[in-house]
C-alpha positions in Angstrom: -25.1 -2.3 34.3 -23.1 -4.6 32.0 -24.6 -6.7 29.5 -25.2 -10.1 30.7 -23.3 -12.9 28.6 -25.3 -16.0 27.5 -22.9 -19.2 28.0 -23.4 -21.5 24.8 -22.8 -24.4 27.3 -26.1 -25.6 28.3 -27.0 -25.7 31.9 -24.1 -23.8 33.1 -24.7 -20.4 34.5 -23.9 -16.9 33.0 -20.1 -16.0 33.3 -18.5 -12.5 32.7 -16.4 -12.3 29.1 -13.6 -14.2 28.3 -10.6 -11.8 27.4 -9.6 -12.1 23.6 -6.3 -13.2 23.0 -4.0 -10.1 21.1 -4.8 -10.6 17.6 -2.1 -11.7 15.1 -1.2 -9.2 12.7 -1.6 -11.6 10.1 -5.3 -12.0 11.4 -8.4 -10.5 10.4 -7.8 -7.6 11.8 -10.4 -5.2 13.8 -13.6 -6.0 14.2 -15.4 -5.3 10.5 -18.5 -2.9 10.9 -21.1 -5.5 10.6 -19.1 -7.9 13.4 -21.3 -6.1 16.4 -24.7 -6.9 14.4 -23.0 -10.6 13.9 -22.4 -10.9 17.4 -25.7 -10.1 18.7 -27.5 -12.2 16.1 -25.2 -15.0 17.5 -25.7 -14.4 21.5 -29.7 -14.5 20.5 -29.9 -17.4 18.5 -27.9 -19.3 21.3 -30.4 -18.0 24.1 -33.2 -19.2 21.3 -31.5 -22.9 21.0 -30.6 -23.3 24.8 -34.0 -22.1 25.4 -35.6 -25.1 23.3 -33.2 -27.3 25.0 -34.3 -26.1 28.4 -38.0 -26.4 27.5 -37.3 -30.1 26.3 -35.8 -30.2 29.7 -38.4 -28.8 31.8 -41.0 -31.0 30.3 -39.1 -34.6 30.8 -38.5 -33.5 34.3 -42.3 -32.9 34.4 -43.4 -36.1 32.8 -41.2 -37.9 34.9 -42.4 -36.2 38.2 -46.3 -37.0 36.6 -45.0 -40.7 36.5 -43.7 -40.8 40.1 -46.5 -39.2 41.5 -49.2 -41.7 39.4 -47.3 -44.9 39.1 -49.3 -47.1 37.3 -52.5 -44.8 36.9 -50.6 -42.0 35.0 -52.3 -41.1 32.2 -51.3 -42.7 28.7 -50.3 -39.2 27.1 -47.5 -38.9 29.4 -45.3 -41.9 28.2 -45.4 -40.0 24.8 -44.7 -36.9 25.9 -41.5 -37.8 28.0 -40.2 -39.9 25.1 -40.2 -37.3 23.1 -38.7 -34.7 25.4 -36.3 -37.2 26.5 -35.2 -37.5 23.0 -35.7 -34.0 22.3 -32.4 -33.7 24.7 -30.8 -36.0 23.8 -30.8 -34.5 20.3 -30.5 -31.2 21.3 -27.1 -32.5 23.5 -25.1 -33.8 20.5 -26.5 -31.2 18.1 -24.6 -28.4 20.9 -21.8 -30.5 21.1 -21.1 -30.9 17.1 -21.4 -27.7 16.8 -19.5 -26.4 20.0 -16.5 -28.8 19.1 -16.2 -26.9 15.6 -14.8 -23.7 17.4 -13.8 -25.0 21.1 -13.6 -28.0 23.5 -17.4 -28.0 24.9 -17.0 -27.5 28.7 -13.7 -26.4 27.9 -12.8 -30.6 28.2 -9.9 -31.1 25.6 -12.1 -34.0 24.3 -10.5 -35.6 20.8 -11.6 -33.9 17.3 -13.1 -30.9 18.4 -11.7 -27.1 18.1 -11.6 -28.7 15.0 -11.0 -25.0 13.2 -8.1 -24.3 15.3 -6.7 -26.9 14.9 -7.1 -27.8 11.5 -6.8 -24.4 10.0 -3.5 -24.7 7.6 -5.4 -27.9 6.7 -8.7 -26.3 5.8 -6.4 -23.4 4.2 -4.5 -26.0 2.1 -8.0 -27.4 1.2 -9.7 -24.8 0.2 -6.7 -23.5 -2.0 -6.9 -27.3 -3.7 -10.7 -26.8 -4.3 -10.4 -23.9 -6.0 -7.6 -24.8 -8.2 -9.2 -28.2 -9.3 -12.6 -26.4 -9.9 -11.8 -22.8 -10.9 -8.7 -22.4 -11.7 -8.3 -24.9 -14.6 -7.1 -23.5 -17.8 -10.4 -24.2 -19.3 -12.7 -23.0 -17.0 -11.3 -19.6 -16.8 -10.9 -19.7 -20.7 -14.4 -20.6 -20.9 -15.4 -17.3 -18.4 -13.3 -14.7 -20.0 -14.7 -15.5 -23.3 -18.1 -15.9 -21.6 -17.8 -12.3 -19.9 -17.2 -10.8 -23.9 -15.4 -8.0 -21.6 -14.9 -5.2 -24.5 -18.2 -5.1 -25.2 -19.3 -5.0 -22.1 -16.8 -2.5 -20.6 -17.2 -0.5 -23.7 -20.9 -0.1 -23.7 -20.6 1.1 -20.1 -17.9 3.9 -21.0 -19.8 5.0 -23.8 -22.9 5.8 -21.8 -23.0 9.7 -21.3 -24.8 8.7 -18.1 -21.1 7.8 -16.8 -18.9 10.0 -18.0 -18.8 11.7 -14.6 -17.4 8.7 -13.1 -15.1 8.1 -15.8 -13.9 11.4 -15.0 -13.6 10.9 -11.4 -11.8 7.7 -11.6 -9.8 8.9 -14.0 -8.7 11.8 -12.1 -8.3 9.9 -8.8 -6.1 7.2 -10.8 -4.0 10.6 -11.8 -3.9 11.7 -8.6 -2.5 8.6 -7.1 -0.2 8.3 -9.7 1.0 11.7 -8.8 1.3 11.1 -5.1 3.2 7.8 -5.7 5.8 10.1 -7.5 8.2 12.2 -5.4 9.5 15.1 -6.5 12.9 14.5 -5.2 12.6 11.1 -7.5 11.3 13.1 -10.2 14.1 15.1 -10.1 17.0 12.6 -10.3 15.2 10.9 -12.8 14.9 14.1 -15.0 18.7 14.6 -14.0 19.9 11.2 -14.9 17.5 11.1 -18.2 19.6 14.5 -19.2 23.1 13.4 -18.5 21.9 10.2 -20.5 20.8 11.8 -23.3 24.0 13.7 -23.7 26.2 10.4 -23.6 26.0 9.6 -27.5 27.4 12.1 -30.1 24.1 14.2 -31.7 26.2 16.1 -34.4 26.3 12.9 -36.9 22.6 11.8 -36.3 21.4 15.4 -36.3 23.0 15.6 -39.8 21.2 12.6 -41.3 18.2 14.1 -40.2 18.9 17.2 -42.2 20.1 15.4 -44.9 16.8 13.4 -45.3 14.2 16.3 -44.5 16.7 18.3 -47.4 16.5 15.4 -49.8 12.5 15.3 -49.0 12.0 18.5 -49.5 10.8 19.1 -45.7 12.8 22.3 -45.0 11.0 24.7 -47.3 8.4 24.6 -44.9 10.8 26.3 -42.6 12.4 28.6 -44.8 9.0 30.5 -46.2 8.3 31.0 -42.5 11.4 32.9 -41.9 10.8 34.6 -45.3 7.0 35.6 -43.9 8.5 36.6 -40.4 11.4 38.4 -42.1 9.2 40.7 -44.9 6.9 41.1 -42.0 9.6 42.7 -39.6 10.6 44.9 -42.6 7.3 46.4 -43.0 7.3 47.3 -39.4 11.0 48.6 -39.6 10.3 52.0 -40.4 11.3 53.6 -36.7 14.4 51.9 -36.0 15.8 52.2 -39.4 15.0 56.4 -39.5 16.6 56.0 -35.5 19.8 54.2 -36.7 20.2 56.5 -39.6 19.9 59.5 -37.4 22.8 58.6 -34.7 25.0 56.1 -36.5 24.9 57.1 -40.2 27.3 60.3 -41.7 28.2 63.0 -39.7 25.8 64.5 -36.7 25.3 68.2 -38.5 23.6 66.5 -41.6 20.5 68.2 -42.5 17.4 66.2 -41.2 16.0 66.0 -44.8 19.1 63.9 -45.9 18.2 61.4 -43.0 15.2 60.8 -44.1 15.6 60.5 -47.8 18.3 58.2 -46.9 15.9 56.1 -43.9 13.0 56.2 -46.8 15.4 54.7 -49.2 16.7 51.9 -47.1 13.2 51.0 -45.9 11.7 50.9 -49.2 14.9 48.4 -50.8 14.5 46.4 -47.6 10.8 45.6 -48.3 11.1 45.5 -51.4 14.0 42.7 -50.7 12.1 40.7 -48.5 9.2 40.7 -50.4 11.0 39.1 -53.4 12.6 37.1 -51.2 9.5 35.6 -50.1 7.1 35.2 -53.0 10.3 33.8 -55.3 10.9 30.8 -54.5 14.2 30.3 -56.7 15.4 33.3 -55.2 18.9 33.3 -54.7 19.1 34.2 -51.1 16.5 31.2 -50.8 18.9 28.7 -52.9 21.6 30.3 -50.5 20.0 29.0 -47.8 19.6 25.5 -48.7 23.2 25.7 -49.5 24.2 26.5 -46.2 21.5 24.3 -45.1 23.0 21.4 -47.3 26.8 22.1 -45.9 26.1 22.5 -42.4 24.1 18.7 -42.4 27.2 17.5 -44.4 29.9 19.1 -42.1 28.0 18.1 -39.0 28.3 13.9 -40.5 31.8 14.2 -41.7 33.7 17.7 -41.0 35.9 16.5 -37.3 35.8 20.3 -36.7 32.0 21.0 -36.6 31.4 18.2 -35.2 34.1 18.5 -32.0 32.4 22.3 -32.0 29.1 20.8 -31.8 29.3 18.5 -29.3 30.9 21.3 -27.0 27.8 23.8 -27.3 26.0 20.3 -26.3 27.9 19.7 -23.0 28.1 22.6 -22.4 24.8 23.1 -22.5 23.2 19.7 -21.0 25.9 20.8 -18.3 24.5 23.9 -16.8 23.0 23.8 -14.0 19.7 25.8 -15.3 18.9 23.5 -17.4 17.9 20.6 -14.7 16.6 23.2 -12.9 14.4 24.4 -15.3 13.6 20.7 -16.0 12.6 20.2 -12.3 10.4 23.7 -12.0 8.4 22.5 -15.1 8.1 19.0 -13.6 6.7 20.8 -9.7 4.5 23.2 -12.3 3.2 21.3 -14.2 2.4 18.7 -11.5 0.3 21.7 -9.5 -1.7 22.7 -12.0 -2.5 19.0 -13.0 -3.5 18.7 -9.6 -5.4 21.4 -9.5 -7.1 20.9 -13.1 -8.4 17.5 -11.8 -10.0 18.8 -8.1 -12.4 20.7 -10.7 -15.3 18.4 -12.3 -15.7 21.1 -15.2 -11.5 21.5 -15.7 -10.4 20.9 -19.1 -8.7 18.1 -18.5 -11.1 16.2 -16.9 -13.7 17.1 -19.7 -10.7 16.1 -22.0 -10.1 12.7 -20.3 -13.8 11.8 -20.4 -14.3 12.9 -24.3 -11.4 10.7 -25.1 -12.7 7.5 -23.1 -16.1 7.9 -24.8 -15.1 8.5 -28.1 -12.8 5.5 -27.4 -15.4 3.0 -26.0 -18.1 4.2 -28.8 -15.9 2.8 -31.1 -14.5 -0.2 -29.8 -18.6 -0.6 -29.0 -19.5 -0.5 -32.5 -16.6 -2.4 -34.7 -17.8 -6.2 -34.0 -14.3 -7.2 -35.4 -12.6 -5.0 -33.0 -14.4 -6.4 -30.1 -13.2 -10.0 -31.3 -10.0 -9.5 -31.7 -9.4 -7.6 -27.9 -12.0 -10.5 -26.9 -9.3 -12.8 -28.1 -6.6 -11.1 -26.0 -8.7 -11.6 -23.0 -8.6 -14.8 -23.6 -5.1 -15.6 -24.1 -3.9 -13.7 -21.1 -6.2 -15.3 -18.9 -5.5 -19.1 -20.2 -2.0 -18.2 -20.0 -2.4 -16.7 -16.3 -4.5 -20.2 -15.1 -1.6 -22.1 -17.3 1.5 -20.4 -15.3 0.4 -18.3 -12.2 -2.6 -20.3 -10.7 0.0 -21.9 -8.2 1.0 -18.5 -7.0 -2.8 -17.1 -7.1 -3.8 -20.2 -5.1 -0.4 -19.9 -2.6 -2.4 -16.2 -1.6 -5.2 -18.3 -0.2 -3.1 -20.8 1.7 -0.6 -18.9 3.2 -2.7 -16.0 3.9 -4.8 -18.6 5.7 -1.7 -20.1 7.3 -0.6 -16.7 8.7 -4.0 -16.2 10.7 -4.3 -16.4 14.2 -5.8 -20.1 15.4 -8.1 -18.6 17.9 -9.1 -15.0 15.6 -10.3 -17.5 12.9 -12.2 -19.4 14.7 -14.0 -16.5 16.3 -14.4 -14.7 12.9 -15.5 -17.8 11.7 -18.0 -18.5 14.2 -19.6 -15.0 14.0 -19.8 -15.5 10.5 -21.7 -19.1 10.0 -22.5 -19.5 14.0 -25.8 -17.8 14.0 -26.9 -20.4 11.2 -25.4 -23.3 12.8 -27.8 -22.7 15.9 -30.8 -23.5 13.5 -29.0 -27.4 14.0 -29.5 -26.9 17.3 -32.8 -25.9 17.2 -33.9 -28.5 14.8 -31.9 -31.3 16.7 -34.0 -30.3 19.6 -37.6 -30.8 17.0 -36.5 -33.6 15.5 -34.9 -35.8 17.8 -38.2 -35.1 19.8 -40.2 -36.2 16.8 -37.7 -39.3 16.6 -38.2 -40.2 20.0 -42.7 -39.9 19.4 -42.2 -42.1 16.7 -39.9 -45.1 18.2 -41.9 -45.0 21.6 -45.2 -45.2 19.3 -43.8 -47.9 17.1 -42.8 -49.8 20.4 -46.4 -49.1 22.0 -48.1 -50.7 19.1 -45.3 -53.7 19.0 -45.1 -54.5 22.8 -48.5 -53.1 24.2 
C-alpha cells in the first residue's frame, strides 16, 4: 500500500504526489543521503502543525455549538475558550500561509508575493553574494583571519605528530596517484619527445667547453682522473689471464716454447702493474699531467676549434636523433611510473616511509623556529589580502551565478526540506499564541464591557 501523502494545505484532503519537474543540470542534483530523513521530518511536523490547527478548529466549532445549544445560560468558560480557539485559527491560518507562500502559491492561487523563492532566487543569489562580500570578504577581515588562524604552526604541529604520519602517507600517496592518473602516457611521451628535440636545438660543444674549462681551472677534474687511475691499477692486477691468453695466440710464432710465453706474460704483467700503480699514487705523474693536457685542449678546441666543434655537434644529432633514445626515454617514463604505483599501494613501501620522514622532519622544524613560523605566517597573510584585494569579485561571482543556474522549482524544494521542518514550529506556535492573544483581548474586553 502506498504511503499516504499529508497535504500542507489545511483542510483539504490527502492527494497522491505531485510529479517533480526534471531537474536542471545546474541544480542540486540527486537527492543527498540525508534528503529521505529531511523529508520525513517535514511530512511529520506538517501533520503535527495541521493537527494543532485542527484541534483549534474542533474546539471553536464545539464552543460555538455549546453557545447555540445554551443561548444565554451557557456557561461563562465557554466565551473564553472559543475566543481563544477562534484566534488560535486565525493565527494558525496566516502563520500556514507565510510560510506556504515562501515555497508555493497556497491553494495553488497565484496570489501576489508568494513563491517568493522561486521567484526571487537570482535576487536572493545576488544578495547573499553582496552579504558575504561586505562582511567577509573585506580585505581586512580575511587579513585579520589568516593571521588569526597562525596556519604554520598549526599545520606544522599536526604533521609533526607521529600519531599522523600514516595519513600523511596516505594522502600523500593518493595526491601521487592522482597526479599520475592525470598524466597520460601518450602525453608523457610527446612531452619527453619535444623536451629532447629541444634540448638539441642550441649548440653544446662551446658551453660544454666552458664547463671544462672552469672545473680544470678549479681543480674539479682530479677527482675524475684518480678514479680512472684506481679502476685502471685495479684492472691490471686482475689482468693476469688475458694477458698470458694474448701472449699465447698473438705474440711470436705458434711453435715457441710455452716457458718463453710465460716469462714474457710474467714480464708484461708485472711492468703493467707496476705502471699503473705509479700512475696512481704519483700525482705529477706524467701520464697524469698528459691527461690534463688533453683534458685542457679538448675544452679549448670544443670553444674555439670550428672542426671539433662541427664533429661534436654531429655525434649530438645524431645521437638525440635515434629513435632508441625516445624510446628508451618513454620505457623509463611507463617503468618508472609502475613501480611508483606500485611502491605507493604498499603502507610499508619505501617511498611512502620516505615521504612521511620527509614531512615530519619538515613540520618539526618549521614547528620549532618561532621566526620561521613568522615569516610563512606573513606570506599567509599577503596572499590572502591580496586574494580579498583582487579576486573576491570572482569568488563572490561562484555564489551568484551558481545560484542563478539552479532550477526555480529544485531550489525551492531543497530549500524547503532543508529549513521547512523548522518553519512548522511558526506554525505551531502561531496556533499557541494567537490562542493566548485571543484569551487575553476577550478577558481585557470582559473586564472593560461586562
Amino acid at each position: 500500500m502506498p504511503p499516504t501523502v499529508i497535504s500542507d494545505v489545511p483542510g483539504t484532503p490527502d492527494r497522491p504526489p505531485e510529479v517533480e519537474p526534471p531537474r536542471s543540470s545546474l541544480g542540486f542534483g540527486a537527492d543527498g543521503a540525508g534528503d529521505a530523513a529531511r523529508r520525513r521530518d517535514l511530512r511529520r511536523m506538517k501533520v503535527v502543525a495541521t493537527g494543532f490547527l485542527l484541534f483549534a478548529a474542533a474546539v471553536y466549532l464545539f464552543t460555538r455549538y455549546l453557545e447555540h445549544r445554551d443561548g444565554t445560560d451557557v456557561a461563562a468558560w465557554v466565551g473564553y475558550v472559543r475566543a481563544a480557539s477562534e484566534a488560535g485559527m486565525v493565527g494558525a491560518l496566516a502563520d500556514w500561509f507565510a510560510v506556504t507562500a515562501l515555497f508555493k502559491h497556497p491553494l495553488g492561487l497565484p496570489i501576489p508575493h508568494t513563491a517568493l523563492i522561486r521567484k526571487k532566487k537570482d535576487d536572493i543569489g545576488d544578495q547573499l553574494g553582496g552579504f558575504i562580500e561586505e562582511n567577509f570578504m573585506t580585505v581586512e577581515v580575511i587579513e585579520h583571519r589568516a593571521r588569526s588562524l597562525d596556519l604554520p604552526r598549526r599545520l606544522s604541529t599536526w604533521l609533526a605528530d607521529p600519531v599522523n604520519a600514516p595519513r600523511v602517507s596516505d594522502e600523500a600517496a593518493r595526491l601521487i596517484s592522482l597526479a599520475a592518473e592525470m598524466l597520460r602516457d601518450e602525453d608523457i611521451e610527446k612531452l619527453i619527445e619535444h623536451a629532447i628535440k629541444w634540448a638539441g636545438e642550441p649548440e653544446w660543444a662551446q658551453p660544454l667547453g666552458r664547463v671544462l674549462e672552469q672545473l680544470i681551472a678549479e681543480d674539479r677534474l682530479e677527482p675524475v682522473f684518480q678514479l680512472a687511475c684506481d679502476r685502471a691499477h685495479e684492472w691490471a692486477l686482475g689482468s693476469q689471464d688475458l694477458i698470458d691468453r694474448v701472449v699465447d695466440e698473438d705474440v711470436g710464432p705458434s711453435w715457441k716454447p710455452k716457458f718463453v710465453n710465460v716469462l714474457l706474460g710474467d714480464r708484461i704483467y708485472r711492468e703493467l702493474v707496476d705502471f699503473t700503480y705509479k700512475v696512481k699514487v704519483d700525482p705529477h705523474h706524467q701520464l697524469r699531467r698528459s691527461m690534463h693536457t688533453f683534458v685542457e685542449q679538448f675544452a679549448d678546441d670544443l670553444q674555439h676549434d670550428p672542426d671539433t666543434i662541427a664533429r661534436f655537434e654531429k655525434i649530438k644529432q645524431e645521437l638525440i636523433g635515434r629513435d632508441e633514445v625516445s624510446d628508451a626515454a618513454s620505457t623509463a617514463w611507463k617503468t618508472g611510473k609502475a613501480v611508483i604505483e606500485q611502491m605507493l599501494t604498499d603502507p610499508n613501501s619505501t617511498l611512502r616511509n620516505s615521504l612521511s620522514d620527509a614531512t615530519i622532519q619538515l613540520a618539526i622544524r618549521i614547528r620549532d623556529d618561532r621566526p620561521l613560523q613568522d615569516k610563512m605566517n606573513g606570506w599567509v597573510v599577503r596572499a590572502a589580502r591580496h586574494i580579498a584585494a583582487n579576486y573576491s569579485q570572482e569568488i563572490i561571482s561562484v555564489i551568484t551565478e551558481t545560484v542563478r543556474g539552479w532550477d526555480a522549482d529544485d531550489t525551492s524544494r531543497k530549500i524547503e526540506l532543508q529549513v521547512g521542518r523548522d518553519l512548522q514550529f511558526i506554525r505551531i506556535n502561531g496556533t499557541v499564541v494567537g490562542a493566548l492573544a485571543g484569551l487575553v483581548i476577550y478577558t481585557v474586553s470582559v473586564l472593560i464591557f461586562g
